[in-house]
PyMOL Python script that loads the backbone (N, CA, C, O; Angstrom):
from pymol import cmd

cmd.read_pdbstr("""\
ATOM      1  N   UNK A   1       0.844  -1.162   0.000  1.00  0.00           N
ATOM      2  CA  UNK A   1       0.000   0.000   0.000  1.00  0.00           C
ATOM      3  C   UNK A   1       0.898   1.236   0.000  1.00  0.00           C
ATOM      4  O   UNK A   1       1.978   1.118   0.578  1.00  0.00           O
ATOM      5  N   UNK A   2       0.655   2.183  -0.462  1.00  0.00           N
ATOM      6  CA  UNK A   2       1.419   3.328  -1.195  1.00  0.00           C
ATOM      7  C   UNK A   2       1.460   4.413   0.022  1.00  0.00           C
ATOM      8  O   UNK A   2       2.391   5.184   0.254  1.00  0.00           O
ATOM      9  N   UNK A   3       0.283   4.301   0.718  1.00  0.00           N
ATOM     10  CA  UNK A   3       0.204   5.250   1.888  1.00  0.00           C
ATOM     11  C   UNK A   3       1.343   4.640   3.157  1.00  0.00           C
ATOM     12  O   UNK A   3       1.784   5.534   3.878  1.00  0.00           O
ATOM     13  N   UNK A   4       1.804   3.300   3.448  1.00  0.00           N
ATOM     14  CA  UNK A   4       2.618   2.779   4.218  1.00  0.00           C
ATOM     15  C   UNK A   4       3.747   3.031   4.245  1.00  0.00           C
ATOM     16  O   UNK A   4       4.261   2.689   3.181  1.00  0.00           O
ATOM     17  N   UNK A   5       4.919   3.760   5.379  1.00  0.00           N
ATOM     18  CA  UNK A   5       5.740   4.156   4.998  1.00  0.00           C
ATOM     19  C   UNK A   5       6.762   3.628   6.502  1.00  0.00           C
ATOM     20  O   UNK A   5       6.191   3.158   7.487  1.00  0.00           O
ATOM     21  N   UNK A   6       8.164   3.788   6.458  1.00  0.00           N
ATOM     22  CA  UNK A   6       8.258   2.901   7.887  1.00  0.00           C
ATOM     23  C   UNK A   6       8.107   3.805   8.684  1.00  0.00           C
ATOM     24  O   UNK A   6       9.017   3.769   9.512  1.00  0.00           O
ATOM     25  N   UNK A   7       7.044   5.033   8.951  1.00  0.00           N
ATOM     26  CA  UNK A   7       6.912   5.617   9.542  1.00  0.00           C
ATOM     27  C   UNK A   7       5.312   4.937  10.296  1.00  0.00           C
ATOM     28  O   UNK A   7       4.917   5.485  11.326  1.00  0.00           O
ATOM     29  N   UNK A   8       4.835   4.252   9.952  1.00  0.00           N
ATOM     30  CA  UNK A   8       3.430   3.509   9.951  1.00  0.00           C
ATOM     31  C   UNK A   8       2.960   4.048   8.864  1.00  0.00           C
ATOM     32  O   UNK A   8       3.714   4.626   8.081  1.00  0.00           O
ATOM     33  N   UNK A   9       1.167   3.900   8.579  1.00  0.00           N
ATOM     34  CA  UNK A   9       0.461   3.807   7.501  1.00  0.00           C
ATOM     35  C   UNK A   9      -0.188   5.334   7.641  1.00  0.00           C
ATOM     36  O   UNK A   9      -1.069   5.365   8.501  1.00  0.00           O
ATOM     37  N   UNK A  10       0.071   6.687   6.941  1.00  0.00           N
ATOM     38  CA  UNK A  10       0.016   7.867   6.787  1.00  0.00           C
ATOM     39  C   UNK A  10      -0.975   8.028   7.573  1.00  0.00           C
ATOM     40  O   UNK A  10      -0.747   8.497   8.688  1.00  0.00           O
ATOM     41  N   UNK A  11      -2.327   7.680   7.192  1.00  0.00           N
ATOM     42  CA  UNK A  11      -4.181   7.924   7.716  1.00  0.00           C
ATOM     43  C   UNK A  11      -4.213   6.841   9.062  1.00  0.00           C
ATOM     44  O   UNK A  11      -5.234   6.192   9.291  1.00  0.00           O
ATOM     45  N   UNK A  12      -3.461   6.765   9.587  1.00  0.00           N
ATOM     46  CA  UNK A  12      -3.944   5.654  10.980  1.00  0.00           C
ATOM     47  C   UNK A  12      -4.474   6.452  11.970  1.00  0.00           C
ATOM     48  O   UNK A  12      -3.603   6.798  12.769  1.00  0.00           O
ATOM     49  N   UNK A  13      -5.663   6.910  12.240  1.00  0.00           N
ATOM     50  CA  UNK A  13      -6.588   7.341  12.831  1.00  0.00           C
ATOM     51  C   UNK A  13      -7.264   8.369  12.277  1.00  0.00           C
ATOM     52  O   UNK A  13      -7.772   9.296  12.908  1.00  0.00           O
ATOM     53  N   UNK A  14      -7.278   8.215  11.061  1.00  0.00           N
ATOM     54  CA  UNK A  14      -8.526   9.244  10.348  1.00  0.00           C
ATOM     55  C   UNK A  14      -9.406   8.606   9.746  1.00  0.00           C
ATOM     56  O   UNK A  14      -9.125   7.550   9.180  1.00  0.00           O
ATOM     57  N   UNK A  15     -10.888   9.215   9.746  1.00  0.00           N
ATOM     58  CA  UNK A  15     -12.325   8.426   9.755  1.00  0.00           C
ATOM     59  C   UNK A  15     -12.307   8.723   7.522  1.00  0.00           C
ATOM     60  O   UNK A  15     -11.610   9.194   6.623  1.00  0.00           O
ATOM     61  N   UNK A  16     -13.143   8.277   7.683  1.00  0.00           N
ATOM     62  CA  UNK A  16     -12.977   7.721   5.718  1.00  0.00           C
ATOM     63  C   UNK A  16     -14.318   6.848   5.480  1.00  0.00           C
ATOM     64  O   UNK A  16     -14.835   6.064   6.276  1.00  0.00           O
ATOM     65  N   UNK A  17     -14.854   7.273   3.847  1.00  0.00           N
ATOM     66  CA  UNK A  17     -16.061   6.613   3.677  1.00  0.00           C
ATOM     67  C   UNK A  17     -15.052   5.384   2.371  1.00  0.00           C
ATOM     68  O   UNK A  17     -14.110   5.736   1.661  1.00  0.00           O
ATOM     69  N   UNK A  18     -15.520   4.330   2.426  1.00  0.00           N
ATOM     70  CA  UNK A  18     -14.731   3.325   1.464  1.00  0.00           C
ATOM     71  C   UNK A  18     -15.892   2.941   0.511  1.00  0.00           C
ATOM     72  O   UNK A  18     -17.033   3.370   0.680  1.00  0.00           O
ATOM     73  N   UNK A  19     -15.479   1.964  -0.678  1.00  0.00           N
ATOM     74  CA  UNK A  19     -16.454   1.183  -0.957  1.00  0.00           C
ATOM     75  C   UNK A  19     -16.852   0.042  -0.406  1.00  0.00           C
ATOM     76  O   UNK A  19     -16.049  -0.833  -0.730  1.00  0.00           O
ATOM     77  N   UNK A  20     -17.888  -0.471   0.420  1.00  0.00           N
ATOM     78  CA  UNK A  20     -17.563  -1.723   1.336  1.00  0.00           C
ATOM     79  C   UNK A  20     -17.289  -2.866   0.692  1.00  0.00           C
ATOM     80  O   UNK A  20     -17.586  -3.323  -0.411  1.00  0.00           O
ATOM     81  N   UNK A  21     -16.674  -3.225   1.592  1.00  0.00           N
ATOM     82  CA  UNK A  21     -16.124  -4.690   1.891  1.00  0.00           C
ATOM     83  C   UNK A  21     -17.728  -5.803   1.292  1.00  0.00           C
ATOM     84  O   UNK A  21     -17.608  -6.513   0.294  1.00  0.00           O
ATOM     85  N   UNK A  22     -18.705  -5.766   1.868  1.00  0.00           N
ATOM     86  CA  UNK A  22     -20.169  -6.828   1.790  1.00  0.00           C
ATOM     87  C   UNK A  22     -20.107  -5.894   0.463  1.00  0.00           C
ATOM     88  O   UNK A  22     -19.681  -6.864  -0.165  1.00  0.00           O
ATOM     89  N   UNK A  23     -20.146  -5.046  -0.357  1.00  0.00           N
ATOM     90  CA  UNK A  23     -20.806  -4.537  -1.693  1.00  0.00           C
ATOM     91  C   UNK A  23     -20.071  -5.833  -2.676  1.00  0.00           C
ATOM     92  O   UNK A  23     -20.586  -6.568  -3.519  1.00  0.00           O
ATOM     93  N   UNK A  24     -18.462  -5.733  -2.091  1.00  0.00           N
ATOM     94  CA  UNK A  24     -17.268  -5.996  -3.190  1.00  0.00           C
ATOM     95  C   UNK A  24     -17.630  -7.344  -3.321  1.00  0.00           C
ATOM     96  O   UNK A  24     -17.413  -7.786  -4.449  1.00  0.00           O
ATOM     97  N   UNK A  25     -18.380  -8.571  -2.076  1.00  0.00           N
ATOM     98  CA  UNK A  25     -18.613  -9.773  -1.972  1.00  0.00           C
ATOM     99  C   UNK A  25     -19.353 -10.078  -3.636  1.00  0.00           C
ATOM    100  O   UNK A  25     -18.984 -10.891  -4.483  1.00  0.00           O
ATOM    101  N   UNK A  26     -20.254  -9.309  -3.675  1.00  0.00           N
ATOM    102  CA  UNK A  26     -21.407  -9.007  -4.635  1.00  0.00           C
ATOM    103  C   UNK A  26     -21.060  -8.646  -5.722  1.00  0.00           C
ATOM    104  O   UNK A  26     -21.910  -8.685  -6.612  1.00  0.00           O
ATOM    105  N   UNK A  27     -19.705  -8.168  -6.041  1.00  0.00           N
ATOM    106  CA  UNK A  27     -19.803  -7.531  -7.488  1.00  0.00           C
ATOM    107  C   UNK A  27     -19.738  -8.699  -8.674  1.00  0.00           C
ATOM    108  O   UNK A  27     -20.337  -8.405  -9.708  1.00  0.00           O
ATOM    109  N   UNK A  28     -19.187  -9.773  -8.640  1.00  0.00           N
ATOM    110  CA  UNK A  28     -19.302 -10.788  -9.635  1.00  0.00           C
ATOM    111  C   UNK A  28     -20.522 -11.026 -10.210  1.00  0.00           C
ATOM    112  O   UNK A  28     -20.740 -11.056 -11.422  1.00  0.00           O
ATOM    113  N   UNK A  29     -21.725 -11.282  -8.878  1.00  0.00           N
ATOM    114  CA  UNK A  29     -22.853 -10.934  -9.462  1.00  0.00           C
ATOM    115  C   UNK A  29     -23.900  -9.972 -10.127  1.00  0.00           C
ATOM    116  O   UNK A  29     -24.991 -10.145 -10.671  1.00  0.00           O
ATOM    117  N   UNK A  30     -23.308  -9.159  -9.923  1.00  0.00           N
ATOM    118  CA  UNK A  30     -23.619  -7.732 -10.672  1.00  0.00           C
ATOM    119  C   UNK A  30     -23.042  -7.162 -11.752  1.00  0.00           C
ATOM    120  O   UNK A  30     -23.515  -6.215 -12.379  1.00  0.00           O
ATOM    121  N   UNK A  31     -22.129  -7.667 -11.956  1.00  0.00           N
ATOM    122  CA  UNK A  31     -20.950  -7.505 -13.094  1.00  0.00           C
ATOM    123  C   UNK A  31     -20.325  -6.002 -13.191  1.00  0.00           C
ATOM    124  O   UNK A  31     -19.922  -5.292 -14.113  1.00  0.00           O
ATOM    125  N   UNK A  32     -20.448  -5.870 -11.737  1.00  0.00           N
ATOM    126  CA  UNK A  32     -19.358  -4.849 -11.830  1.00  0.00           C
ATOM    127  C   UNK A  32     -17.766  -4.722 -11.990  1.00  0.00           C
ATOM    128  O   UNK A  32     -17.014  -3.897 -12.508  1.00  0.00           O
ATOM    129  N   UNK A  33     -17.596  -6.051 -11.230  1.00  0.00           N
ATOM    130  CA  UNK A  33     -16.234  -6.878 -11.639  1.00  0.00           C
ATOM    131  C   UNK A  33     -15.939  -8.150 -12.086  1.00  0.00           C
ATOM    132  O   UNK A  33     -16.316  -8.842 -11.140  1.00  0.00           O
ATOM    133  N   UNK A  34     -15.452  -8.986 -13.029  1.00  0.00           N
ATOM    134  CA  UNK A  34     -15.395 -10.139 -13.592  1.00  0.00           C
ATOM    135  C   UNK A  34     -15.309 -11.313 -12.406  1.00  0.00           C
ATOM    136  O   UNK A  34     -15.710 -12.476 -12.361  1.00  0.00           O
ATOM    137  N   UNK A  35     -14.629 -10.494 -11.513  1.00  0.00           N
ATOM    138  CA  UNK A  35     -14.555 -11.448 -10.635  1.00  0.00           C
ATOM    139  C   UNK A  35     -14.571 -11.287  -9.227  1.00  0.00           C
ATOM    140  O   UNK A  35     -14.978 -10.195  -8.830  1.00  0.00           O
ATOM    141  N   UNK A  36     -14.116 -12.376  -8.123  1.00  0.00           N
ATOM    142  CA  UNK A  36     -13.888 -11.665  -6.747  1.00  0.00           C
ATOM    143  C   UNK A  36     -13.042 -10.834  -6.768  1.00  0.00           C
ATOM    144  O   UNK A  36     -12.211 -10.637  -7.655  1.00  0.00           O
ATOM    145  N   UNK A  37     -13.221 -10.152  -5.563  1.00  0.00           N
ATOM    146  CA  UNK A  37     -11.411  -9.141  -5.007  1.00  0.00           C
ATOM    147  C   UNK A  37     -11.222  -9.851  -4.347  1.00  0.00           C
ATOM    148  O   UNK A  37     -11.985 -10.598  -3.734  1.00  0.00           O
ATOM    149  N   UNK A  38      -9.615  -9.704  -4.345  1.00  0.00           N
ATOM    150  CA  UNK A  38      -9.026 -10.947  -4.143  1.00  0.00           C
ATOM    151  C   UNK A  38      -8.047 -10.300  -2.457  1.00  0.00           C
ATOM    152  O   UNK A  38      -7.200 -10.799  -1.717  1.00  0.00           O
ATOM    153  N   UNK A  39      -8.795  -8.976  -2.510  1.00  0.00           N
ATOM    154  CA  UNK A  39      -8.605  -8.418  -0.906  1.00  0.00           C
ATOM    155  C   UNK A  39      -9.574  -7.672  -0.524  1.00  0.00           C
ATOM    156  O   UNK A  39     -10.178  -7.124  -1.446  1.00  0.00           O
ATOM    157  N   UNK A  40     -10.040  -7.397   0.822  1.00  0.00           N
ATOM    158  CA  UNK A  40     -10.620  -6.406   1.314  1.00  0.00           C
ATOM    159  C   UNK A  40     -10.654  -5.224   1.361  1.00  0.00           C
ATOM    160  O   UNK A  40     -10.094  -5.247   2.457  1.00  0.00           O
ATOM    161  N   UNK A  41     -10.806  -4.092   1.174  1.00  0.00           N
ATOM    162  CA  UNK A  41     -10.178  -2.857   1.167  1.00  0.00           C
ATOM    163  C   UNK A  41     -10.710  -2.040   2.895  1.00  0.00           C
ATOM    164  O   UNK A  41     -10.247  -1.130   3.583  1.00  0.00           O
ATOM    165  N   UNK A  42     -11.631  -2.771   2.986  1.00  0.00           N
ATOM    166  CA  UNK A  42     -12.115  -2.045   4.098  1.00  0.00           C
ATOM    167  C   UNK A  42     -11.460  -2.509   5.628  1.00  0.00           C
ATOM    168  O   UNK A  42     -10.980  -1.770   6.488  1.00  0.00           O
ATOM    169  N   UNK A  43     -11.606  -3.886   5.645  1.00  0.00           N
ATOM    170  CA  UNK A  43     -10.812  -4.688   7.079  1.00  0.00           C
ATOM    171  C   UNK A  43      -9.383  -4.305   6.784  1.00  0.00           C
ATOM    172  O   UNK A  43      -8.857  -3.966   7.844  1.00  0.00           O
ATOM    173  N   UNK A  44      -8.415  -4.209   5.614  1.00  0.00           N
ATOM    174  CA  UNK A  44      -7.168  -3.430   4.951  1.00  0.00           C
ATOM    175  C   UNK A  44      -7.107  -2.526   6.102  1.00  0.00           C
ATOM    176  O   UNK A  44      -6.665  -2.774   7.224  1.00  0.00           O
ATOM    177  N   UNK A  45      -7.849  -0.946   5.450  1.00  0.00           N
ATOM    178  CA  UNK A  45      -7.529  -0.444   6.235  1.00  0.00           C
ATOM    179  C   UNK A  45      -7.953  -0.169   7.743  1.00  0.00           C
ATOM    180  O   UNK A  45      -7.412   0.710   8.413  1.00  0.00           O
ATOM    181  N   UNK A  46      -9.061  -1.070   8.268  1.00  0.00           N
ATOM    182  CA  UNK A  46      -9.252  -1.206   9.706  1.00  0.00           C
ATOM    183  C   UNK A  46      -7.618  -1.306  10.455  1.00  0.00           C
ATOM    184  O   UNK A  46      -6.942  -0.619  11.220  1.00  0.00           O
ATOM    185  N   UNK A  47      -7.489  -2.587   9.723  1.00  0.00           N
ATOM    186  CA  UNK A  47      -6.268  -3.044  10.308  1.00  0.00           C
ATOM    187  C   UNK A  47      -4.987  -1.901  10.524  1.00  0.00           C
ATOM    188  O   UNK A  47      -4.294  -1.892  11.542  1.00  0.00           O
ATOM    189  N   UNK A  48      -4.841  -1.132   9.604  1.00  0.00           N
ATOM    190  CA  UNK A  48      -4.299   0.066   9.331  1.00  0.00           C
ATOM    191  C   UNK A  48      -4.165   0.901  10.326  1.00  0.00           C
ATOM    192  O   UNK A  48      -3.097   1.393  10.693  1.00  0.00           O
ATOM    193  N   UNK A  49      -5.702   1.177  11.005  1.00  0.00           N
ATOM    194  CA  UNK A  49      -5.769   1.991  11.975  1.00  0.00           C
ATOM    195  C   UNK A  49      -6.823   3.105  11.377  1.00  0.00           C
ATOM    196  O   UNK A  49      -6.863   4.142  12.039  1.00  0.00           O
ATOM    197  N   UNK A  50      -7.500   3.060  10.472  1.00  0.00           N
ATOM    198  CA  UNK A  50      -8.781   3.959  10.187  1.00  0.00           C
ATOM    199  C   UNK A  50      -9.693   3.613  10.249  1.00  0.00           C
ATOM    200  O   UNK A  50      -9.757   2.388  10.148  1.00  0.00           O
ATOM    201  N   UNK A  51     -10.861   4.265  10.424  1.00  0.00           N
ATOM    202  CA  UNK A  51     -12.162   4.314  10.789  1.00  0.00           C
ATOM    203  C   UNK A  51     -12.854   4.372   9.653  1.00  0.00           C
ATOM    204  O   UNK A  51     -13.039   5.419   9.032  1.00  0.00           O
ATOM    205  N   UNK A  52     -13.324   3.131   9.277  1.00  0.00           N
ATOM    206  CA  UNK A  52     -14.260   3.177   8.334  1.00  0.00           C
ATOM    207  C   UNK A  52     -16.069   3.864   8.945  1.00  0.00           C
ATOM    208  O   UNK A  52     -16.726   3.399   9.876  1.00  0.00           O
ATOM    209  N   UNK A  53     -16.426   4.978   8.094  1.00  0.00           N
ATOM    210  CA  UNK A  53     -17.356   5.644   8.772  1.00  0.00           C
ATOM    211  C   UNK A  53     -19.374   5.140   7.891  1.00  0.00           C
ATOM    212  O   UNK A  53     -20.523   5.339   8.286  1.00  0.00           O
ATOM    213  N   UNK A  54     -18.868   4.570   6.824  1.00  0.00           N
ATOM    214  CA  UNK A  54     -20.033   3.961   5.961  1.00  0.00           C
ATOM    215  C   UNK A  54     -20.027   2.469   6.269  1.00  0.00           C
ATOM    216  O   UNK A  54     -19.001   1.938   6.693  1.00  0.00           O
ATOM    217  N   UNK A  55     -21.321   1.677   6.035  1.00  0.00           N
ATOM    218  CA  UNK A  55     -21.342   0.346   5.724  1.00  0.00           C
ATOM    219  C   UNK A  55     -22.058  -0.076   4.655  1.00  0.00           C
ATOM    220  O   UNK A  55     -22.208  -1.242   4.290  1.00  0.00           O
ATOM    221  N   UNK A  56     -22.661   1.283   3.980  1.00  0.00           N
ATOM    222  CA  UNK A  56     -23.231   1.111   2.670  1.00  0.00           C
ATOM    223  C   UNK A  56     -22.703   1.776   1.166  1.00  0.00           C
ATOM    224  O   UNK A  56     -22.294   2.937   1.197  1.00  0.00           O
ATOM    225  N   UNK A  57     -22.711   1.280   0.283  1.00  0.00           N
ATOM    226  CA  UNK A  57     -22.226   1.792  -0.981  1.00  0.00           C
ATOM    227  C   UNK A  57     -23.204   3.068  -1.670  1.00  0.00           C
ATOM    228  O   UNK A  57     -23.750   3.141  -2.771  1.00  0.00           O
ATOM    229  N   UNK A  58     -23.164   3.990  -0.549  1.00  0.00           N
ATOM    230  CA  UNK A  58     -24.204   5.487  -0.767  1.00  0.00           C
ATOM    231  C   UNK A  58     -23.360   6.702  -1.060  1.00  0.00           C
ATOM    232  O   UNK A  58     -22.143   6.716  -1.245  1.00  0.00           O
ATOM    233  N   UNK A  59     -24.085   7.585  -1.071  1.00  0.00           N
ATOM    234  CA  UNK A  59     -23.655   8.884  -1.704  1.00  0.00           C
ATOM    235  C   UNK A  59     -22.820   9.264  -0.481  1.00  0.00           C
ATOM    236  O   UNK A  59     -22.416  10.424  -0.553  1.00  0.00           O
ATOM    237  N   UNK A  60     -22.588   8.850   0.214  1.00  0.00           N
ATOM    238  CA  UNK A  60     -21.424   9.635   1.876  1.00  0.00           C
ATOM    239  C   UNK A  60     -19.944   9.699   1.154  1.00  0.00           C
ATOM    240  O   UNK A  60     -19.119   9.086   0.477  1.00  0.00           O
ATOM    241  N   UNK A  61     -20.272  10.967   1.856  1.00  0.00           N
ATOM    242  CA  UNK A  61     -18.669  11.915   1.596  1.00  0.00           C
ATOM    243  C   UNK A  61     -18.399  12.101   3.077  1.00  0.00           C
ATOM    244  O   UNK A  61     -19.246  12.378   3.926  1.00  0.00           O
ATOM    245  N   UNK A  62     -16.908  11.883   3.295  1.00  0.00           N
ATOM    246  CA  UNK A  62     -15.851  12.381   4.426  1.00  0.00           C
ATOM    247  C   UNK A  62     -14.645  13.305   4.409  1.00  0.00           C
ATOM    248  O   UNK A  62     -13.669  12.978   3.735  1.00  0.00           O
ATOM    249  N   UNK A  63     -14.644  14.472   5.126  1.00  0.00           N
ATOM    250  CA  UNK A  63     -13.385  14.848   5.348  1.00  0.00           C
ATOM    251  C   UNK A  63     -12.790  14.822   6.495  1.00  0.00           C
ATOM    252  O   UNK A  63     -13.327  15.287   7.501  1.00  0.00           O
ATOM    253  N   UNK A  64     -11.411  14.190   6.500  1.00  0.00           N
ATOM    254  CA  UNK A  64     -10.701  14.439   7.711  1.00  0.00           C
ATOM    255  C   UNK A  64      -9.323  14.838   7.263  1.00  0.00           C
ATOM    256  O   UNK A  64      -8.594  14.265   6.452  1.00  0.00           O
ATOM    257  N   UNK A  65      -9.072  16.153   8.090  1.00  0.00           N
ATOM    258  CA  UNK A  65      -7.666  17.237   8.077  1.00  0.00           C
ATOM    259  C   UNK A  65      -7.840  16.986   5.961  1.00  0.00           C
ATOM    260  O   UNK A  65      -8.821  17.472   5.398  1.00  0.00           O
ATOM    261  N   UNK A  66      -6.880  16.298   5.238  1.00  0.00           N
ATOM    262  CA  UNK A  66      -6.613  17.126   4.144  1.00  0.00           C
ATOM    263  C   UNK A  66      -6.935  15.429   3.580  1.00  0.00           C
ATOM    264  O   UNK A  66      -6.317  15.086   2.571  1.00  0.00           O
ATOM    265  N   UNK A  67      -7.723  14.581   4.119  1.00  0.00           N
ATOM    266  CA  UNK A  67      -8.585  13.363   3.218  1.00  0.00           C
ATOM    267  C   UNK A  67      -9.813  13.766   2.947  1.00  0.00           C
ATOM    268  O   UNK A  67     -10.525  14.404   3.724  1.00  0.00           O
ATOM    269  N   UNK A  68     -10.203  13.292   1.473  1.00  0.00           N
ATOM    270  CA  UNK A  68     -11.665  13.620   1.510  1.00  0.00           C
ATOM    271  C   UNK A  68     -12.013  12.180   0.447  1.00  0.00           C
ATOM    272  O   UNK A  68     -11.338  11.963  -0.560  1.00  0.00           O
ATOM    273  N   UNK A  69     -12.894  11.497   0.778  1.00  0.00           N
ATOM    274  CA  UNK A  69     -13.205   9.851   0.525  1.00  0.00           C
ATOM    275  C   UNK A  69     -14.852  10.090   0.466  1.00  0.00           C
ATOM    276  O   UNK A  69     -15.577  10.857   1.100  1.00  0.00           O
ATOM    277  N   UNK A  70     -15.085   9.262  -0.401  1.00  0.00           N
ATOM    278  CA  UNK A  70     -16.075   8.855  -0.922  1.00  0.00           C
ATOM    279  C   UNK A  70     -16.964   7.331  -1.099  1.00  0.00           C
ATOM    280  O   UNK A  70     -16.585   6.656  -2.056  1.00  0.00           O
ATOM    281  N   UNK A  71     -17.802   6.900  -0.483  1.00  0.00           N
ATOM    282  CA  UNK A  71     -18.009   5.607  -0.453  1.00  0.00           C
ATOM    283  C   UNK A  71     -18.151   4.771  -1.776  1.00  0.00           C
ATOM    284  O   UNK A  71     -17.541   3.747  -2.083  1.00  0.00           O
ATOM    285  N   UNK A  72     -19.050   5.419  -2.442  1.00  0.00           N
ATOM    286  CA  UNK A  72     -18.961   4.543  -4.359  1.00  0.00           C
ATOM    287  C   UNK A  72     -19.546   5.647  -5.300  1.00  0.00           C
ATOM    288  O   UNK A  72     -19.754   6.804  -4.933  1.00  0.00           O
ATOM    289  N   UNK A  73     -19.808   5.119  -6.659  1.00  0.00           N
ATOM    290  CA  UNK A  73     -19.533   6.038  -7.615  1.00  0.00           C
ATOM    291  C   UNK A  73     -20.987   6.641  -7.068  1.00  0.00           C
ATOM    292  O   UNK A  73     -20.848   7.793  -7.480  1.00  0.00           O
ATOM    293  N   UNK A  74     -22.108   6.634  -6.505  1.00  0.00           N
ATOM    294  CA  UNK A  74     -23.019   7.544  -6.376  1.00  0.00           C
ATOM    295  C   UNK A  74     -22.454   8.026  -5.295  1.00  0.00           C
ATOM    296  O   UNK A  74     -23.556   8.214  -4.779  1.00  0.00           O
ATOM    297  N   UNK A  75     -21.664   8.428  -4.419  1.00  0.00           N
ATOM    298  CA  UNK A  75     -20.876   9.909  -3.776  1.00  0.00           C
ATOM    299  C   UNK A  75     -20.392  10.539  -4.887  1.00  0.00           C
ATOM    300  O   UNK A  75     -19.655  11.483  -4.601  1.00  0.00           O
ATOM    301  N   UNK A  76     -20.570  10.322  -6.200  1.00  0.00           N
ATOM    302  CA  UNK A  76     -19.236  11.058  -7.022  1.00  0.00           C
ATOM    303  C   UNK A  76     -20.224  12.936  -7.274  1.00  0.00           C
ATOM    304  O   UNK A  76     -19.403  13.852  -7.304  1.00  0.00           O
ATOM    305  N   UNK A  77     -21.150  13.230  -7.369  1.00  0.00           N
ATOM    306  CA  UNK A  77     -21.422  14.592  -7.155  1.00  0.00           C
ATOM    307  C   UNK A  77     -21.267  15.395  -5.847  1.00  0.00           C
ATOM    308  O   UNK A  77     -20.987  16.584  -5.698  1.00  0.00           O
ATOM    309  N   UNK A  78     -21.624  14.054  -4.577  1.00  0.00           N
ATOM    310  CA  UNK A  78     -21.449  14.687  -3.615  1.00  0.00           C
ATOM    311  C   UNK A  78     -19.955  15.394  -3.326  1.00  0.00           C
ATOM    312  O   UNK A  78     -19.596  16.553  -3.115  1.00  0.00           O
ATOM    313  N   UNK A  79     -19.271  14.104  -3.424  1.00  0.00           N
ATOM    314  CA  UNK A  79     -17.886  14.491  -3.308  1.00  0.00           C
ATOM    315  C   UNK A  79     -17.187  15.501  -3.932  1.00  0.00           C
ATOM    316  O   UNK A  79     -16.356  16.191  -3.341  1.00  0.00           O
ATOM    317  N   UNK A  80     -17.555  15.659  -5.407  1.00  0.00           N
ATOM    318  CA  UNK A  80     -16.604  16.862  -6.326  1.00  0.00           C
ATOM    319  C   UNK A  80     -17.359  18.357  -5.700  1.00  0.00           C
ATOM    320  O   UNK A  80     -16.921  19.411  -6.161  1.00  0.00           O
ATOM    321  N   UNK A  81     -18.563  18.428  -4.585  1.00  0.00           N
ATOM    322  CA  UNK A  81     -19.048  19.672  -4.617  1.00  0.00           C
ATOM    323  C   UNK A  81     -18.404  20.009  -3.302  1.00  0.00           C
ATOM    324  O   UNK A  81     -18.112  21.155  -2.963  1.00  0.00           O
ATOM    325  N   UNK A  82     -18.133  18.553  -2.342  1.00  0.00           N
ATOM    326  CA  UNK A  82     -17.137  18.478  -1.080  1.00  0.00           C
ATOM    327  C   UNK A  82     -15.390  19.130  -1.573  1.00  0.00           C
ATOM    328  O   UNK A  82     -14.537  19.863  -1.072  1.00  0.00           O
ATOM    329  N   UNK A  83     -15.484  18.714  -2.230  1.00  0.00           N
ATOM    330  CA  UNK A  83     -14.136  18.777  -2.257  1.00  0.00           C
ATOM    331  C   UNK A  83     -13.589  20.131  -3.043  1.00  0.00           C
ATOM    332  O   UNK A  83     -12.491  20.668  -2.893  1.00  0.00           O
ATOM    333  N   UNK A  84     -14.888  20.610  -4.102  1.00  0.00           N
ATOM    334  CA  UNK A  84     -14.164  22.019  -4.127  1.00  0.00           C
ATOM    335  C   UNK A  84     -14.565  22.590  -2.964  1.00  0.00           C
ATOM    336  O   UNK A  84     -13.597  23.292  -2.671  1.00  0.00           O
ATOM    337  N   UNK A  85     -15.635  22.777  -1.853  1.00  0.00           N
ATOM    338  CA  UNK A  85     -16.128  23.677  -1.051  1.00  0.00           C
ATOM    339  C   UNK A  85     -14.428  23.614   0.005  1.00  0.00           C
ATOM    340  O   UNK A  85     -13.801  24.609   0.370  1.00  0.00           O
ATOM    341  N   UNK A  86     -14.061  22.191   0.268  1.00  0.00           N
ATOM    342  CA  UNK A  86     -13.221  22.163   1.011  1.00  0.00           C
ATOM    343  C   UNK A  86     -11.746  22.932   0.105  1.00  0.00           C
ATOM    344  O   UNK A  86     -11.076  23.592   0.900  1.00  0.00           O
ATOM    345  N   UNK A  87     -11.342  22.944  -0.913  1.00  0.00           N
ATOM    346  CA  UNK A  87     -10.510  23.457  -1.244  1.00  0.00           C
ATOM    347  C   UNK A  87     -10.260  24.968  -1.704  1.00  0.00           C
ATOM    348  O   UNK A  87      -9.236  25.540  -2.077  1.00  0.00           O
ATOM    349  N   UNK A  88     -11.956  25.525  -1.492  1.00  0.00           N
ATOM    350  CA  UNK A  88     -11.561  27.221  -1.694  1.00  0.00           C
ATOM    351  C   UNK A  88     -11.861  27.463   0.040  1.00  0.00           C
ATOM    352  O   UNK A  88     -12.351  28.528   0.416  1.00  0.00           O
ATOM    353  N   UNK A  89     -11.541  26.455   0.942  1.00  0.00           N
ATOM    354  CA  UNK A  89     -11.601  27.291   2.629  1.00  0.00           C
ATOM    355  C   UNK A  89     -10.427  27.923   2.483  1.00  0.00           C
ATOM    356  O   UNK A  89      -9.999  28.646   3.383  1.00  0.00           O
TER     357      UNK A  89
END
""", "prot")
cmd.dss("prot")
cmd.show_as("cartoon", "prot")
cmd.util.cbc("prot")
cmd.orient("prot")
């Protein structure tokens, strides 16, 4: 993971909306992806030390200090209107 550094993992105690973990179980059948993931992204970064703040694949947007996360592609208006509001503070 790109954020891991031997300093620990950059975001280890900042809250974050993901795409879940139970959505990703599901995507084969939905054909959002050909297949399983072949990792978690969400228990990932539990383990990490962040706070996953969603358990559904909804429009939730998060900011914490200079992260701003999005749970799945329906956050994607919320988020681009989050994220300029947060970048002309």
């Amino acid at each position: 993971m790109a954020a891991k550094t031997e300093k620990g993992f950059l975001y280890d105690g900042y809250k974050m909306t993901v795409f879940p973990d139970s959505v990703d179980k599901q995507t084969p059948m939905i054909g959002y992806l050909p297949g399983p993931m072949p990792w978690r992204v969400c228990e990932k970064l539990t383990a990490l030390g962040a706070q996953i703040t969603n358990t559904k694949a909804d429009a939730s947007c998060h900011v914490d200090r200079r992260l701003i996360t999005g749970a799945s592609p329906k956050a994607t208006n919320a988020f681009g209107r989050l994220a300029s509001e947060t970048m002309l503070k």
